[in-house]
N, CA, C and O atoms as CSV, one atom per row, in Angstrom:
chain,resi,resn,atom,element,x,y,z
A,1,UNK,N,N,-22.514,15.536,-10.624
A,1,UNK,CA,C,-22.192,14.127,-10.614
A,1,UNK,C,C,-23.387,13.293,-10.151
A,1,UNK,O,O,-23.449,12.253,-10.807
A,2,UNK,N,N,-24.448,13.416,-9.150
A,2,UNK,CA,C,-25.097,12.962,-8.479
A,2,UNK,C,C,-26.171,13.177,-9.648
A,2,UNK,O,O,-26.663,12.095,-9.970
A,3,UNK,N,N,-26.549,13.989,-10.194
A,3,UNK,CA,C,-27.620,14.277,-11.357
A,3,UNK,C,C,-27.323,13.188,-12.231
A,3,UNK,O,O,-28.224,12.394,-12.504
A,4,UNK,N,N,-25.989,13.023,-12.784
A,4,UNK,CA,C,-25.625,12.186,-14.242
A,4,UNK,C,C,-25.852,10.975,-13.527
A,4,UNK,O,O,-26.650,10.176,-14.017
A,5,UNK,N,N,-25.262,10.693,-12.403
A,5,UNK,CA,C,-26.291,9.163,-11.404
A,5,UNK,C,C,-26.866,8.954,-11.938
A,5,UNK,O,O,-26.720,8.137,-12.847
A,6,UNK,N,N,-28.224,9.805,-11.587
A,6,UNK,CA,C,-29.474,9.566,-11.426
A,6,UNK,C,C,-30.054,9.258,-12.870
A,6,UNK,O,O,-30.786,8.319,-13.182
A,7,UNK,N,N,-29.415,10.555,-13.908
A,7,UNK,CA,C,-30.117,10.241,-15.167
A,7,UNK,C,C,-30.024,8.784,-15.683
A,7,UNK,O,O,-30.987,8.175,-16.149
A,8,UNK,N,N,-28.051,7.992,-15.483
A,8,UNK,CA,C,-28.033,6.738,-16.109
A,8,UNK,C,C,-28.600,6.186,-15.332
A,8,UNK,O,O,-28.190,5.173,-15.900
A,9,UNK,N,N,-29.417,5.655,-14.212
A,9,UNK,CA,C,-29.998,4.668,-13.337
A,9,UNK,C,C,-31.243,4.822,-13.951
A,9,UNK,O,O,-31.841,3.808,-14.311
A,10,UNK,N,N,-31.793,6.069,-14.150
A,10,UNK,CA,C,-33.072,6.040,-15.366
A,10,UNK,C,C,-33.436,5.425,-16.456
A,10,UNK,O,O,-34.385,4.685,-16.715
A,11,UNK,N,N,-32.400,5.900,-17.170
A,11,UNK,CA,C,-31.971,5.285,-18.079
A,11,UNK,C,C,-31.705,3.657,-18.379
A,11,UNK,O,O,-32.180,2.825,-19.153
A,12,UNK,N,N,-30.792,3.667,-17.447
A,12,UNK,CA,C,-30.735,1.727,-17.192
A,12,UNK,C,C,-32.160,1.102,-16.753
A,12,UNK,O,O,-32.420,-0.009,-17.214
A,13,UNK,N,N,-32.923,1.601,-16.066
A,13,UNK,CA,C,-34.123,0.875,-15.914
A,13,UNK,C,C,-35.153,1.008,-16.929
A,13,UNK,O,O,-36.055,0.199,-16.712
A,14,UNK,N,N,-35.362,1.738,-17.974
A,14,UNK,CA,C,-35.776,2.161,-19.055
A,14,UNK,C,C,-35.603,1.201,-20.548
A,14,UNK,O,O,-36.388,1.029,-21.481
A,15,UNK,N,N,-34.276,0.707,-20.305
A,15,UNK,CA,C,-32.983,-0.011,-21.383
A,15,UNK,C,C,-32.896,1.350,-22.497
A,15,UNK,O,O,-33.337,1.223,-23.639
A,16,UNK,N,N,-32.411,2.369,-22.122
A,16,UNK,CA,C,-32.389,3.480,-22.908
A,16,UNK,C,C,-30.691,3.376,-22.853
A,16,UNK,O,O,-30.025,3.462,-21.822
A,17,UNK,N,N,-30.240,3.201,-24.024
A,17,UNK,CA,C,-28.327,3.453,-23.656
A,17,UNK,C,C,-28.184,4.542,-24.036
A,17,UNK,O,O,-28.756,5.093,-24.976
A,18,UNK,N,N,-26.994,5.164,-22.966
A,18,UNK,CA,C,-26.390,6.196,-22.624
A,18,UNK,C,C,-25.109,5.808,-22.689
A,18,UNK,O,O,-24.530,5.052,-21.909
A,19,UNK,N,N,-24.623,6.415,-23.763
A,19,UNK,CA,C,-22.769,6.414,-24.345
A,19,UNK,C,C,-22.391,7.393,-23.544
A,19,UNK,O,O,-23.035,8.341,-23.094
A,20,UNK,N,N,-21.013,7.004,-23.371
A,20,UNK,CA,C,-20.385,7.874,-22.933
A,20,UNK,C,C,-19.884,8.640,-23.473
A,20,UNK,O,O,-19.413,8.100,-24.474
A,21,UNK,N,N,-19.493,10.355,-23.459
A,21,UNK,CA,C,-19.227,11.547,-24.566
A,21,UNK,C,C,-17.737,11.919,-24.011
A,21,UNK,O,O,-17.391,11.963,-22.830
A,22,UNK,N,N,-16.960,12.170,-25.151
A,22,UNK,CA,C,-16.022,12.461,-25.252
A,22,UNK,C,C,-15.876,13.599,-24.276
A,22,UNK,O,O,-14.718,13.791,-23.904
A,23,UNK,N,N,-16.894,14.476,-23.733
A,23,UNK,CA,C,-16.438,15.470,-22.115
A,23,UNK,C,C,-16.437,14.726,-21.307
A,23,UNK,O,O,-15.821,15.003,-20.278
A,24,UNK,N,N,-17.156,13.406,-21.429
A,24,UNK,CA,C,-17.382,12.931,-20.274
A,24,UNK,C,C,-15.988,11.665,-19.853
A,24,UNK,O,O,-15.801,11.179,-18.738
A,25,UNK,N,N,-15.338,11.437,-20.867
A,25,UNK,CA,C,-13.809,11.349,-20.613
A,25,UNK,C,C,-12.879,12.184,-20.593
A,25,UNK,O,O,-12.018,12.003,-19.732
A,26,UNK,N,N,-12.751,13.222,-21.408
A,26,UNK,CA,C,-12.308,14.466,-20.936
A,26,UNK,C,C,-12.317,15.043,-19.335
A,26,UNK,O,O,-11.318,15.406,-18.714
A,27,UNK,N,N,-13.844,15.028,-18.793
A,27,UNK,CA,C,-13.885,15.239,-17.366
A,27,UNK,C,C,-13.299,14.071,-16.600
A,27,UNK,O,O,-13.624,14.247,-15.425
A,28,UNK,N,N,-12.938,13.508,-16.658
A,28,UNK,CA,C,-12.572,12.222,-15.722
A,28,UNK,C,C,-11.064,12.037,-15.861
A,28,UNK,O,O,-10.588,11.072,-15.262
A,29,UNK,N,N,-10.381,12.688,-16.445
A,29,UNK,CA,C,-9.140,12.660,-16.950
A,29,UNK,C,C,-8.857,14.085,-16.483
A,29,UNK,O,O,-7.827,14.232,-15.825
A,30,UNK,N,N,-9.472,14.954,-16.677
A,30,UNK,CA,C,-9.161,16.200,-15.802
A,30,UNK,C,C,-9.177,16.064,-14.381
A,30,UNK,O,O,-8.352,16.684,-13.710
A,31,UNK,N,N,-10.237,15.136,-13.717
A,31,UNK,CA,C,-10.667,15.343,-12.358
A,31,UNK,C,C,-9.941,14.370,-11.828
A,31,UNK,O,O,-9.551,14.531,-10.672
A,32,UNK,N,N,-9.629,13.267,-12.472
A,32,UNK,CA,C,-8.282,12.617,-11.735
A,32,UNK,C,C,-6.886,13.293,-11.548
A,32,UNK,O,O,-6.229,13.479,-10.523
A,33,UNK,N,N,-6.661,13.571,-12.723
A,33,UNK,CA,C,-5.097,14.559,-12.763
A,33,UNK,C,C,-5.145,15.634,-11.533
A,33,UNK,O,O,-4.209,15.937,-10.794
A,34,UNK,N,N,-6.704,16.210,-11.508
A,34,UNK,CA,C,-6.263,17.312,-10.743
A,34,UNK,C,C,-6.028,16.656,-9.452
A,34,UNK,O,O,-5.127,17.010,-8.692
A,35,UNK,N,N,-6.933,15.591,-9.183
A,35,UNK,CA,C,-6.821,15.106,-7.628
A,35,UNK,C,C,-5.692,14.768,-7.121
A,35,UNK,O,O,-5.457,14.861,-5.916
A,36,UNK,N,N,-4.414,14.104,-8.456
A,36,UNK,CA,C,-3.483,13.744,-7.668
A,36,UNK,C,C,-2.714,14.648,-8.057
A,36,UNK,O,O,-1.531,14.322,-7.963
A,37,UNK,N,N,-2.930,15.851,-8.535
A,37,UNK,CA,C,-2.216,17.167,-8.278
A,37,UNK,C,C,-2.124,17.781,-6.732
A,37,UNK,O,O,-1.224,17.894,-5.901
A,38,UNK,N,N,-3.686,18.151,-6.800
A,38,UNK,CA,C,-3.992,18.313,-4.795
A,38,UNK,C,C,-3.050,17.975,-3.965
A,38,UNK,O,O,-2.298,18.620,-3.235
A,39,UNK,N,N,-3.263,16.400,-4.277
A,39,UNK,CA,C,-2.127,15.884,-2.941
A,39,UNK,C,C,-0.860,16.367,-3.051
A,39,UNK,O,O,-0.260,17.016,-2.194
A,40,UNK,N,N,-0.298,15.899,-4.574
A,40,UNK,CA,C,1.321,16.270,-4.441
A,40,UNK,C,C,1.019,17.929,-3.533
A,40,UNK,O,O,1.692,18.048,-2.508
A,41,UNK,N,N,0.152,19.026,-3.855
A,41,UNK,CA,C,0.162,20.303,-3.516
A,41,UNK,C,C,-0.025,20.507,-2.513
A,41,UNK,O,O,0.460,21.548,-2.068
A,42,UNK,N,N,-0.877,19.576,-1.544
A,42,UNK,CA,C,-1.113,19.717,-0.503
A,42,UNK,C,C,-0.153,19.605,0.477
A,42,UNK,O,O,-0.128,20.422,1.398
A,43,UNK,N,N,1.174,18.099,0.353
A,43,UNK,CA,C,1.874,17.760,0.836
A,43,UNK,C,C,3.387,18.499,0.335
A,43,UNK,O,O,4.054,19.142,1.145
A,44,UNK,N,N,3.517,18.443,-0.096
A,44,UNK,CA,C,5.108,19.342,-0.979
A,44,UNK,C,C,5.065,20.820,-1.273
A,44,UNK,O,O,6.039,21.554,-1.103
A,45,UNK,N,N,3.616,21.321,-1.827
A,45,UNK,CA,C,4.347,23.346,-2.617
A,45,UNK,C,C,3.160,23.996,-1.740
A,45,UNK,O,O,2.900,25.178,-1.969
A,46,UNK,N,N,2.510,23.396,-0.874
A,46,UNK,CA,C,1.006,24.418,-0.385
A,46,UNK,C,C,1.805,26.064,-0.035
A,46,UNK,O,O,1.098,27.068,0.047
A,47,UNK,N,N,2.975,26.118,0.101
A,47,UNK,CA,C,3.589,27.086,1.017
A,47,UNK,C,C,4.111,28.221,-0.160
A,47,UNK,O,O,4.450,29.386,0.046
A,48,UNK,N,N,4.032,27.126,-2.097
A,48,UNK,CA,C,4.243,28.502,-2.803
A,48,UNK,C,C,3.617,29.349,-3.147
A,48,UNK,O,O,2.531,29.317,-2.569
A,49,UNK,N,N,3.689,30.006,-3.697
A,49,UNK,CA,C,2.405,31.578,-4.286
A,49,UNK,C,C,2.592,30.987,-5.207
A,49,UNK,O,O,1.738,30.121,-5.016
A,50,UNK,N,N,3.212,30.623,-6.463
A,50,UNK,CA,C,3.041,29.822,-7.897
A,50,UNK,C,C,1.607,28.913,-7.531
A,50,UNK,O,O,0.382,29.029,-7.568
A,51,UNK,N,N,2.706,27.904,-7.145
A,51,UNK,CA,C,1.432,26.597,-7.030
A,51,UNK,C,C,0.457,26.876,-6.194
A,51,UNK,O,O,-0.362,25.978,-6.389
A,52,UNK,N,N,0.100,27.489,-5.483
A,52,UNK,CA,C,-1.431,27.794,-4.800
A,52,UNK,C,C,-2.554,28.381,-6.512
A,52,UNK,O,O,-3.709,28.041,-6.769
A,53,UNK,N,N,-1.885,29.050,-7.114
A,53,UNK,CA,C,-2.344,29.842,-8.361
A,53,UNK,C,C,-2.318,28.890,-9.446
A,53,UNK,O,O,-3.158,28.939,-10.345
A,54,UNK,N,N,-1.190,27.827,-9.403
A,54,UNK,CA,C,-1.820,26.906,-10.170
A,54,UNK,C,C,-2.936,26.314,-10.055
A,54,UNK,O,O,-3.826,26.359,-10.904
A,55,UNK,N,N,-2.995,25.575,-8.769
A,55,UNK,CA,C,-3.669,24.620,-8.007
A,55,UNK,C,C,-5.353,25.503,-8.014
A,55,UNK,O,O,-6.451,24.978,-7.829
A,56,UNK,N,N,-5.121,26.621,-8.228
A,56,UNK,CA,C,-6.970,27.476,-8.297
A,56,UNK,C,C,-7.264,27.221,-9.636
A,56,UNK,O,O,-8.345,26.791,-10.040
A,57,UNK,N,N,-5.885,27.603,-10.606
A,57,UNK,CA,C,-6.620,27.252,-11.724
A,57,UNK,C,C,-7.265,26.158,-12.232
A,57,UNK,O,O,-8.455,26.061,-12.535
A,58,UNK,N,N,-6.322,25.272,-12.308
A,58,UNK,CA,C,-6.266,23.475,-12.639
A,58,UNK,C,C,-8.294,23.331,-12.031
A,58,UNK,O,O,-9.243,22.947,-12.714
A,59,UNK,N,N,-8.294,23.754,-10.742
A,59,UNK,CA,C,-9.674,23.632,-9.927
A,59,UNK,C,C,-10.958,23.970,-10.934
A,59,UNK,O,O,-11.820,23.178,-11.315
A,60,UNK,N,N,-10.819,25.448,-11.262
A,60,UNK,CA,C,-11.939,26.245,-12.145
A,60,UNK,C,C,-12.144,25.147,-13.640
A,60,UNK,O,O,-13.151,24.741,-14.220
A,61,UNK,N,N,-10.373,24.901,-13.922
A,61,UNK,CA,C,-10.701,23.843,-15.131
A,61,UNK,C,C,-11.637,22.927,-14.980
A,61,UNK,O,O,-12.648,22.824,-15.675
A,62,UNK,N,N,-11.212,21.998,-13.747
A,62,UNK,CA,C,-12.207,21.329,-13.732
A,62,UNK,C,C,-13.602,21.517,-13.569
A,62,UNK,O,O,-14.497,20.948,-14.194
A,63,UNK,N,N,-13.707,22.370,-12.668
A,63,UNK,CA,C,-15.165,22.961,-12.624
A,63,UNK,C,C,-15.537,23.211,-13.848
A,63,UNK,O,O,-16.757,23.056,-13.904
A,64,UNK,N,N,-15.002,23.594,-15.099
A,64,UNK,CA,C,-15.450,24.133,-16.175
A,64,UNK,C,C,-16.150,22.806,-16.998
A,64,UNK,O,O,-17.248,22.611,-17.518
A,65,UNK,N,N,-14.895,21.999,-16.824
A,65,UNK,CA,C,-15.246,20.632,-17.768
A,65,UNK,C,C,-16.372,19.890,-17.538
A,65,UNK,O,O,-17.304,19.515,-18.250
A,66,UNK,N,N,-15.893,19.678,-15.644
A,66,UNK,CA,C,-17.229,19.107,-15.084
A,66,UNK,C,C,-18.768,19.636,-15.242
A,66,UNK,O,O,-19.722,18.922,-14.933
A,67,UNK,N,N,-18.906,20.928,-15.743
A,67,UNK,CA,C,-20.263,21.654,-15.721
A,67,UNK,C,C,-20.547,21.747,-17.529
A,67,UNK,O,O,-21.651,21.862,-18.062
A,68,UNK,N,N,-19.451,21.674,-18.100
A,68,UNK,CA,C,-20.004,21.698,-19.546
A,68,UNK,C,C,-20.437,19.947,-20.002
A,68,UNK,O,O,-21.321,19.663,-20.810
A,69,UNK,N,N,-19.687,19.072,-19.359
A,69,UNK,CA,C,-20.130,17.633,-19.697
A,69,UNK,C,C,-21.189,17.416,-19.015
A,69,UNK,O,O,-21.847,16.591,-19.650
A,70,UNK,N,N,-22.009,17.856,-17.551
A,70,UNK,CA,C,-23.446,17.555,-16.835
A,70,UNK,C,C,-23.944,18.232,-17.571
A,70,UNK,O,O,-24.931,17.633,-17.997
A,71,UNK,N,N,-23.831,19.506,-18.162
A,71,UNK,CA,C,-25.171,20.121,-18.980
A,71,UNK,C,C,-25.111,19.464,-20.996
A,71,UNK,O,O,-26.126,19.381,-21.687
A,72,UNK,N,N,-23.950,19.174,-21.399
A,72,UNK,CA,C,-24.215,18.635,-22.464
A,72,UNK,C,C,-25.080,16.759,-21.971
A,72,UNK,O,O,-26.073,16.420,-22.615
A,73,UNK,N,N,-24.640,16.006,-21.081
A,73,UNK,CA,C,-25.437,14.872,-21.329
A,73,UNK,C,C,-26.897,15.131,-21.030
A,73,UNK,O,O,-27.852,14.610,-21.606
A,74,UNK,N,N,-26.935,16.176,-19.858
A,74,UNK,CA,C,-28.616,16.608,-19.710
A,74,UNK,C,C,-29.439,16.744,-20.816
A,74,UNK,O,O,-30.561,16.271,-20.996
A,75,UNK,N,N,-28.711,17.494,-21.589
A,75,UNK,CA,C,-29.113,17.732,-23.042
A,75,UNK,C,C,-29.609,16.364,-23.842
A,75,UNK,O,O,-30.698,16.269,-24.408
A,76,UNK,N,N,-28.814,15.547,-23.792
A,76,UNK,CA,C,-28.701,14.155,-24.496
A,76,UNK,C,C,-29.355,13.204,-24.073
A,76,UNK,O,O,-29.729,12.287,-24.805
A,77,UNK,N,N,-29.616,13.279,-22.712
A,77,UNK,CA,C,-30.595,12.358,-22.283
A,77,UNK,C,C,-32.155,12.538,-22.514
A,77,UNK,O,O,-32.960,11.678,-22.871
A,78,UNK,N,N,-32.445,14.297,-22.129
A,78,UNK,CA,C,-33.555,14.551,-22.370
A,78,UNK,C,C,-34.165,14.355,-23.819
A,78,UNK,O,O,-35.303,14.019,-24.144
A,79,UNK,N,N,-32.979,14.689,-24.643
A,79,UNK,CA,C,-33.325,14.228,-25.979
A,79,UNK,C,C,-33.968,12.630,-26.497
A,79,UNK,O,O,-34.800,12.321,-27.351
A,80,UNK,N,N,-33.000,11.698,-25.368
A,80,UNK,CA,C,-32.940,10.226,-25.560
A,80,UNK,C,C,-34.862,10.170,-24.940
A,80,UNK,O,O,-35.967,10.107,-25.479
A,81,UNK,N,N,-34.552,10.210,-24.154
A,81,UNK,CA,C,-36.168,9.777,-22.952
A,81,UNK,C,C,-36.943,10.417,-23.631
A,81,UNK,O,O,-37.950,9.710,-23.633
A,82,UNK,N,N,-37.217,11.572,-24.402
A,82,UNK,CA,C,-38.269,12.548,-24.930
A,82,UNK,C,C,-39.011,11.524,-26.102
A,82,UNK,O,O,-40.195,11.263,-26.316
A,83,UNK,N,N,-37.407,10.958,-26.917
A,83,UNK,CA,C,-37.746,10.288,-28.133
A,83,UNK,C,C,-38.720,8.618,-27.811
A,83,UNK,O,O,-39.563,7.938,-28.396
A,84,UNK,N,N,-37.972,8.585,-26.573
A,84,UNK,CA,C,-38.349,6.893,-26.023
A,84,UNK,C,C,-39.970,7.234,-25.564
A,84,UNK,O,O,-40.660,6.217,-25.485
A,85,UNK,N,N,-40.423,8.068,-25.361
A,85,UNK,CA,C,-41.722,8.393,-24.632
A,85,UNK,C,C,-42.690,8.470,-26.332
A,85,UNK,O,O,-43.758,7.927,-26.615
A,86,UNK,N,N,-41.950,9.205,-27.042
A,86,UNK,CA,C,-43.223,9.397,-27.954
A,86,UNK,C,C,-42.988,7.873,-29.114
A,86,UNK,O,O,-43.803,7.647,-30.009
């Protein structure tokens, strides 16, 4: 998260636009859902064996989404700035 920061603040000072990618709403729609999954889990089922096993999975999802959308825009930016340089 702190990387994709940094790249659009680059970017914005550059005037290089950076769209936003369909993981990268995908991730934000995962990472909200899961958050207010957490809570309900934290406060109401922490005590089941189901939902603890949900609640790991739902997690890795996100981890998954979140790490395939930072390495696809890395991709996209470097592409963007590479082209803006030459």
């Amino acid at each position: 998260e702190f990387l994709v920061t940094a790249i659009r603040s680059a970017a914005e000072a550059q005037h290089i636009p950076l769209a936003v990618s369909g993981w990268g709403k995908l991730k934000m729609i995962v990472q909200s859902f899961v958050v207010a999954t957490a809570v309900f889990y934290a406060a109401w089922v922490s005590h089941l064996g189901w939902a603890t096993l949900i609640m790991h999975i739902l997690i890795w999802i996100t981890l998954f989404v979140t790490a395939i959308s930072g390495v696809l825009y890395m991709i996209e930016s470097r592409r963007l700035f590479s082209s803006k340089a030459a």
